[in-house]
Rosetta silent file (secondary structure, phi, psi, omega in degrees, C-alpha in Angstrom):
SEQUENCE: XXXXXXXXXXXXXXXXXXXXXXXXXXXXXXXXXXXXXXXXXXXXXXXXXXXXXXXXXXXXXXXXXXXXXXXXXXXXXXXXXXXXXXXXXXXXXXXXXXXXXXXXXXXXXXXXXXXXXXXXXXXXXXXXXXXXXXXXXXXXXXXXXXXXXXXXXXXXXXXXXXXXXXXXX
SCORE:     score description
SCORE:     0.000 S_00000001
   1 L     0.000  151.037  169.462    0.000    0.000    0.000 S_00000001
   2 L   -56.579  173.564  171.777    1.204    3.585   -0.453 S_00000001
   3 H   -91.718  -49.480  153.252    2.297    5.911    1.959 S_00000001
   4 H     6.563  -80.866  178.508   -0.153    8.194    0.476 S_00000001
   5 H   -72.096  -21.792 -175.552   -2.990    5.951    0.961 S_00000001
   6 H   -82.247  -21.201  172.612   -2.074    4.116    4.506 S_00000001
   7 H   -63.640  -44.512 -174.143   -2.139    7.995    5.556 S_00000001
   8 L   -49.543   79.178  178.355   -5.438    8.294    4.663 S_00000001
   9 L  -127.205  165.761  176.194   -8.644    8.194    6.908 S_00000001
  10 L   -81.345   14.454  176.216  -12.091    8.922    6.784 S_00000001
  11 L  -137.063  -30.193 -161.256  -12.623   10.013   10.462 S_00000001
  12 L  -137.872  131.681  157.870   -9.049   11.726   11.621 S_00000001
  13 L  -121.836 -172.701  167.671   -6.259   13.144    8.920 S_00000001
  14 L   -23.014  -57.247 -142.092   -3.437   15.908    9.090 S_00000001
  15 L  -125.677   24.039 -163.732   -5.527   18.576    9.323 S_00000001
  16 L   -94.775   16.040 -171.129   -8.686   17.377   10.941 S_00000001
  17 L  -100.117  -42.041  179.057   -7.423   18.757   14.390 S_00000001
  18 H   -71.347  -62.571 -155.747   -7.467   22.559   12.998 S_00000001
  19 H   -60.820  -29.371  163.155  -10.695   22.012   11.194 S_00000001
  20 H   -19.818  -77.467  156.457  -12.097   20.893   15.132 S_00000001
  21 H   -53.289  -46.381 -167.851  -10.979   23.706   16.681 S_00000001
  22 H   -53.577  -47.038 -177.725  -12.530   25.975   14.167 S_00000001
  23 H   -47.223  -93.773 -111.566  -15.944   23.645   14.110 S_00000001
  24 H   -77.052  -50.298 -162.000  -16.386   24.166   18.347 S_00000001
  25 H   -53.757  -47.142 -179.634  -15.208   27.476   18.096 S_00000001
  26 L   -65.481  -66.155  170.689  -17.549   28.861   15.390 S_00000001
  27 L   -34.202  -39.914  169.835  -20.268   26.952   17.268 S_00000001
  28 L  -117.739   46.035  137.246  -20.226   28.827   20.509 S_00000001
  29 L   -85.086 -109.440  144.651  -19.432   32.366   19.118 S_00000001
  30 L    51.466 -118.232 -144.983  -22.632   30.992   17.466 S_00000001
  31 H   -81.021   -4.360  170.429  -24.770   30.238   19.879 S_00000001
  32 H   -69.769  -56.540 -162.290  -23.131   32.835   22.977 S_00000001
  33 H   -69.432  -50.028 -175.680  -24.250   35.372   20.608 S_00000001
  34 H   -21.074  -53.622 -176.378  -27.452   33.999   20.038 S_00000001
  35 H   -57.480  -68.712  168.028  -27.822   33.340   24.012 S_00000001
  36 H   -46.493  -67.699  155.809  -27.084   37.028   24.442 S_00000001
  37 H   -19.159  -77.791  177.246  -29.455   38.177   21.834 S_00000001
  38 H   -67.968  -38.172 -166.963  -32.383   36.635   23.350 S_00000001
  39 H  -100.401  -47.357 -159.951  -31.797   35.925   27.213 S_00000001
  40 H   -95.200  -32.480  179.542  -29.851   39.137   27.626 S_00000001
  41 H   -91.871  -49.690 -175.458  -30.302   42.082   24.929 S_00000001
  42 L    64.002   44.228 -177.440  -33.627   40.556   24.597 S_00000001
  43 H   -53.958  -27.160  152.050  -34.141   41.372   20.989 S_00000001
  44 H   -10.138  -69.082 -165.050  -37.714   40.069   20.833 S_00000001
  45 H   -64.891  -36.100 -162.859  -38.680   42.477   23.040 S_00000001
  46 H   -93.386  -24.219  169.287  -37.004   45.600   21.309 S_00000001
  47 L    91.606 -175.955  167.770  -38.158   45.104   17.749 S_00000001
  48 L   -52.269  136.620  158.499  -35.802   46.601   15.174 S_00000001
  49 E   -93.719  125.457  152.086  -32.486   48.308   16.494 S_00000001
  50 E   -85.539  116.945 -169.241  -30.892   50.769   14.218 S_00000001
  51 L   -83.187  -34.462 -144.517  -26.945   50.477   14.934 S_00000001
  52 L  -159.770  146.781  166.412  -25.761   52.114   12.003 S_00000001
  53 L   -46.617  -27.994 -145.958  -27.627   53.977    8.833 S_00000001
  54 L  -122.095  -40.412  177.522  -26.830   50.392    6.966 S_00000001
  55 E  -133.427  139.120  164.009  -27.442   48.123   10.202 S_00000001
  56 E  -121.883 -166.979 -170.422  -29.834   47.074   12.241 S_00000001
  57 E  -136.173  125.276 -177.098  -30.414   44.184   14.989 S_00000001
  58 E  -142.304  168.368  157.242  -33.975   42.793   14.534 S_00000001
  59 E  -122.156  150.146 -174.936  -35.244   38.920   15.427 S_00000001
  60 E  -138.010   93.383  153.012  -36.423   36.773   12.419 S_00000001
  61 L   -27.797   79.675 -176.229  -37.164   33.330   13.064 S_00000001
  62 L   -83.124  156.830 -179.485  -36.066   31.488    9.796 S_00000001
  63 L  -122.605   -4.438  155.729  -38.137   28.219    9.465 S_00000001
  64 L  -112.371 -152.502  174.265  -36.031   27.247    6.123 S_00000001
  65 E  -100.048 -158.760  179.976  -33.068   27.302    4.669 S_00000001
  66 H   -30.575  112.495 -176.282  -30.940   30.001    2.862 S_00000001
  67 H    67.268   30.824  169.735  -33.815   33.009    2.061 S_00000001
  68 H    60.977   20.917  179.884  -36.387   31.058    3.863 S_00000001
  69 E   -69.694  134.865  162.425  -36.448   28.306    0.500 S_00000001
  70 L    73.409   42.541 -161.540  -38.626   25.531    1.777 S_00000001
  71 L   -43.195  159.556 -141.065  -40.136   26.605    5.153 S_00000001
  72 L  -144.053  108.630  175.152  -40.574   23.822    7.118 S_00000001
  73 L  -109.896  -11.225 -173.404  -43.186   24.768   10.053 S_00000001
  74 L   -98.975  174.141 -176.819  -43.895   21.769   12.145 S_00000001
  75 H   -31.184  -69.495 -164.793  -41.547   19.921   14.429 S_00000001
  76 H   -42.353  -37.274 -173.609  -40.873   16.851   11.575 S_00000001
  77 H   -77.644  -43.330  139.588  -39.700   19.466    9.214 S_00000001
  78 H   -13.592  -99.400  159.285  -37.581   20.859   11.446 S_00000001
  79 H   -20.896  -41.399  166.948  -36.134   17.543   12.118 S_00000001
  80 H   -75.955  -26.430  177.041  -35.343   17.152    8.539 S_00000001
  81 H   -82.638 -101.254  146.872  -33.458   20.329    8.192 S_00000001
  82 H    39.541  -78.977 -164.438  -31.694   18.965   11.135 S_00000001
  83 H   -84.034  -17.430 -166.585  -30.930   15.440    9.835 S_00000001
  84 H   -94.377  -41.153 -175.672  -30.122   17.079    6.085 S_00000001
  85 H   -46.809  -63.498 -152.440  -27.487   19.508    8.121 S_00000001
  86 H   -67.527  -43.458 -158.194  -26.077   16.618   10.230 S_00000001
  87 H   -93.482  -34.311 -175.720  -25.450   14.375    7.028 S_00000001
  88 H   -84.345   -9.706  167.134  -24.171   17.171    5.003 S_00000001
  89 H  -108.075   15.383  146.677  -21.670   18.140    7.798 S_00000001
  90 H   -78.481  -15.479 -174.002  -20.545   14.479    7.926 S_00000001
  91 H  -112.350   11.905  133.422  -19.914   14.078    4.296 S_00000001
  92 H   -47.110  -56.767  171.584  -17.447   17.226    4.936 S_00000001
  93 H   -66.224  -65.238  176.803  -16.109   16.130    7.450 S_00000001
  94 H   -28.149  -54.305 -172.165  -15.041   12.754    5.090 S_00000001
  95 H   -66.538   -6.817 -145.937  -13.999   14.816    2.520 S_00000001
  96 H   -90.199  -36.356 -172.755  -12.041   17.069    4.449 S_00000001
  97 H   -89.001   -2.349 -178.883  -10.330   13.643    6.009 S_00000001
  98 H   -99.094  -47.274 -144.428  -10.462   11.521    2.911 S_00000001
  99 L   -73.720 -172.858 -159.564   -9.180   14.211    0.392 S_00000001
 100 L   -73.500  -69.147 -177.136   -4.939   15.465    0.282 S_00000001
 101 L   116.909  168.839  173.716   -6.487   18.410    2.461 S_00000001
 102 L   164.563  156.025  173.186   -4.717   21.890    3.506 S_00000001
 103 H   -33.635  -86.167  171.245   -5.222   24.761    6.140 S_00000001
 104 H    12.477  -75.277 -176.257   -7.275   26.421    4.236 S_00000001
 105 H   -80.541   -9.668  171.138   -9.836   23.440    3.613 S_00000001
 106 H   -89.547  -31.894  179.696   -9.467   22.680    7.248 S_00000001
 107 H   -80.487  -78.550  151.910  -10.179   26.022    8.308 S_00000001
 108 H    17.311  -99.884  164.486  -12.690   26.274    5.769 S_00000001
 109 H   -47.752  -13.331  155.751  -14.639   23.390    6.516 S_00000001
 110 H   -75.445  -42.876  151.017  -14.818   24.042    9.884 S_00000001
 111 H   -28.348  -40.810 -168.898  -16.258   27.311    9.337 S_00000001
 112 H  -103.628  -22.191  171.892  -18.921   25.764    7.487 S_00000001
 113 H   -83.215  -28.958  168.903  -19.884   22.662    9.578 S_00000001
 114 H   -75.545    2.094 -178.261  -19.721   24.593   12.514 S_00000001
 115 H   -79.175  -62.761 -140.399  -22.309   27.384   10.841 S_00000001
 116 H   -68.770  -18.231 -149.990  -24.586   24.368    9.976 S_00000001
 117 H   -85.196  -37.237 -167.030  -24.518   22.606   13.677 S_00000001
 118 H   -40.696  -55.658  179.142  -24.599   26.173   15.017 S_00000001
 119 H   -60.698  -58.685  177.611  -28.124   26.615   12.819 S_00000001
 120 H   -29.457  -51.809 -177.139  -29.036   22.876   13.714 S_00000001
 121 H   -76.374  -27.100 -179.434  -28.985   23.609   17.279 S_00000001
 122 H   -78.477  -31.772 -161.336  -31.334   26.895   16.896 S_00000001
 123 H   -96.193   13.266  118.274  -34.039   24.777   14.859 S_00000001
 124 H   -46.420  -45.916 -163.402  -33.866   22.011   18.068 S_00000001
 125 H   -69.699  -68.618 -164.768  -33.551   24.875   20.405 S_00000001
 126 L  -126.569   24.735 -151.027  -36.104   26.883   19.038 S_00000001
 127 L    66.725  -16.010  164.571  -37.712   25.742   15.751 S_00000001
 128 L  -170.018 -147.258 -145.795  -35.736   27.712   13.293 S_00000001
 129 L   -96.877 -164.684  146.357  -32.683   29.496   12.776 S_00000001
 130 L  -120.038  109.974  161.325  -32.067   32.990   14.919 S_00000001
 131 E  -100.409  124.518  172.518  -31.216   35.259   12.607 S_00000001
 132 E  -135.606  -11.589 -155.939  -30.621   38.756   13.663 S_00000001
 133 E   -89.665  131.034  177.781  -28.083   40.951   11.539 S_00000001
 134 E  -150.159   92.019 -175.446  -29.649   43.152    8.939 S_00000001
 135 E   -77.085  136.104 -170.122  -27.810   44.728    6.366 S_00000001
 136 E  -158.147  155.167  175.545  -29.564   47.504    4.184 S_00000001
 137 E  -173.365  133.076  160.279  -28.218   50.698    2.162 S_00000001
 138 L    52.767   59.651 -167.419  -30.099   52.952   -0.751 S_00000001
 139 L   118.389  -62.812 -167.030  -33.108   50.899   -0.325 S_00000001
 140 E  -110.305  161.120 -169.809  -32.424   47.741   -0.657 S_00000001
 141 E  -151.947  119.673 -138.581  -32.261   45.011    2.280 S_00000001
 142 E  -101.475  132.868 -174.516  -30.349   42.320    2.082 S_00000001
 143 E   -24.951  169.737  172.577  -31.314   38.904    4.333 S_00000001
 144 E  -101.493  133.016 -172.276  -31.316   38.736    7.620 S_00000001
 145 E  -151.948  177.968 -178.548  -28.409   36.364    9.028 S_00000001
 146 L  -125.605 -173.676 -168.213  -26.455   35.506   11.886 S_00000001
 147 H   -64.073  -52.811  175.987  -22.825   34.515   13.086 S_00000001
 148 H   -60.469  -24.424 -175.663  -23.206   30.823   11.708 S_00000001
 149 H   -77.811  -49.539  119.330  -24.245   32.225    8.372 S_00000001
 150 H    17.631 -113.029  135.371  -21.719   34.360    8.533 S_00000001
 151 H    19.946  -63.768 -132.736  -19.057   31.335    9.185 S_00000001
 152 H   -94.467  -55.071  169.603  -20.545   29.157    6.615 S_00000001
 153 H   -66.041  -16.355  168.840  -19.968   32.055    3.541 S_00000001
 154 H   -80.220   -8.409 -170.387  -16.516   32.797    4.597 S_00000001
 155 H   -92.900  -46.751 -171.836  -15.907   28.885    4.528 S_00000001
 156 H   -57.890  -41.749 -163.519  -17.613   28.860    1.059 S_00000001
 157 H   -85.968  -15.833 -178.729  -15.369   31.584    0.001 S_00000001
 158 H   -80.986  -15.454  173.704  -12.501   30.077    1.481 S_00000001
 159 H   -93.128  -42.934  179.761  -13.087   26.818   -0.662 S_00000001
 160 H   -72.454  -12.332 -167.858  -13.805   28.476   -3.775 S_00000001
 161 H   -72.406  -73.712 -143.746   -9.858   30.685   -3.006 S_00000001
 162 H   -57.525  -39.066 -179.284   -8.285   27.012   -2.492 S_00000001
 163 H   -69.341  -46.607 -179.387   -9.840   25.637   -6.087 S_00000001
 164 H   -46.028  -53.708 -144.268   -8.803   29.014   -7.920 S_00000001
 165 H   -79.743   -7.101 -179.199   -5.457   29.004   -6.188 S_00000001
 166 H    78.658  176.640 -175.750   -4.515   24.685   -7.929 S_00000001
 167 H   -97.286   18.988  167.507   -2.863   22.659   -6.551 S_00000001
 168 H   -76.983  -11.469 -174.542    0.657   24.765   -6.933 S_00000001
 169 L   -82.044    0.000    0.000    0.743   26.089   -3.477 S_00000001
């Protein structure tokens, strides 16, 4: 067998240590702010905040995914968004541990499985996502999102760098 391949596993690699830390970390920024939001700030209660000309702090209960696509209102659906999260940050986690791998894609992928458990845990917690962040300028107003969403597009963008940049680095 190679050395290549005897290196190889589908639960623990190189860089799967990195991509850990990132996962737990992004989860409780994650859910501390969330926790803060609600039990402490008590954004419920306050309605829209305006922080900035551009931002406010509002609560929006998503009950789908990305832009509210597929709202899901009872428990079971819940549960599915849930179970589609949990399988889609497991078949990440493979790749991240099957594939050659690099910071990057470990930092990366951590970013983005710890966005989805981070989301996972709000539609257990509370039935949908907590969204609070609301970006808006000359008009137009842009989703509402939180720290895991947040997480999950810098991991996206951080995956799309590492395909652009080849395999020369």
């Amino acid at each position: 067998m190679s050395e290549a391949a005897e290196s190889r596993s589908v639960v623990w690699s190189r860089w799967a240590l990195l991509a850990l830390i990132v996962l737990v970390a992004t989860v409780a920024v994650d859910q501390a702010h969330k926790f803060w939001m609600l039990e402490i700030y008590g954004i419920e209660a306050k309605g829209r905040v305006e922080v900035t000309p551009f931002l406010d702090l509002v609560f929006v209960k998503n009950i789908g995914v990305s832009y509210s696509l597929f709202n899901q209102e009872s428990a079971e659906g819940q549960y599915m968004l849930v179970a589609f999260a949990v399988l889609a940050s497991a078949g990440l986690w493979f790749w991240l541990n099957w594939s050659k791998g690099s910071r990057l894609m470990a930092v990366s992928l951590g970013l983005i499985i710890g966005g989805a458990i981070g989301n996972a845990i709000d539609r257990l917690r509370i039935g949908g996502v907590a969204d609070f962040i609301s970006l808006h300028a000359f008009g137009f107003h842009w989703y509402v999102f939180n720290v895991a969403d947040v997480a999950i597009v810098a991991g996206v963008i951080g995956l799309l760098y590492e395909s652009f940049r080849g395999e020369s680095h």
